[in-house]
Steps between C-alpha positions, in 0.01 A plus 500: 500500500226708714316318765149456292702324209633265772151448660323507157740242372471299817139435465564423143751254599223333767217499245684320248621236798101468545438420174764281440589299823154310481619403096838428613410249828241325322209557731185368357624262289329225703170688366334419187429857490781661674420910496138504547363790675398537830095435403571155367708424770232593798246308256699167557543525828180566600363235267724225666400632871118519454408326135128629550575877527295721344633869387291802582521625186571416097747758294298730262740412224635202442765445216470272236848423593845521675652724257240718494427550862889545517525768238218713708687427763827635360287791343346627809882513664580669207247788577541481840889586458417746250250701719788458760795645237269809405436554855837523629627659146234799608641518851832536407440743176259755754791436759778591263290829338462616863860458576579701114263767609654545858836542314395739261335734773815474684717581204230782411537647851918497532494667113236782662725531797829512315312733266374746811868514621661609219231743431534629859912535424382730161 
């Protein structure tokens, strides 16, 4: 096994652990909503350190509901990783036709000079 496989499969390996350790130890099952994101969170704490708070600002959009605001929330990662994938596919594709062309000149030029050589022998 090459050295990226065992690297690639390593970070495999720890991402999984991330997603499943959490599951596994039970955290947040004291919580009547146990995987809430980092927004609703913040929002309770602040609201049980200073109850009058006032935000700066109101959202644009707000959702009609928690499935919603979750599936534009899943959509937008879903662009984001495919603006990422086509990114890094083009990087690699340009990298890799480079690399084909580089080969092909140097092929090109040994044929010429293997050509020239025997010509000179003639």
């Amino acid at each position: 096994m090459s050295r990226n496989t065992k690297i690639n499969l390593l970070l495999l390996f720890a991402v999984a652990a991330l997603a499943v350790l959490p599951l596994a130890l039970g955290l947040g099952d004291h919580k009547k909503e146990p995987f809430t994101g980092a927004d609703a969170e913040a929002e309770t704490a602040i609201t049980e350190l200073k109850p009058d708070y006032e935000p700066w600002f109101s959202p644009l959009y707000e959702p009609p509901s928690g499935e919603i605001e979750s599936a534009l929330f899943a959509l937008q990662a879903a662009l984001g990783a495919g603006v990422l994938a086509y990114y890094f596919g083009l990087r690699r594709g340009r990298r890799q036709g480079e690399q084909r062309t580089l080969e092909r000149e140097a092929g090109s030029a040994l044929a010429d000079a293997a050509g020239k050589s025997t010509a000179e022998r003639d």
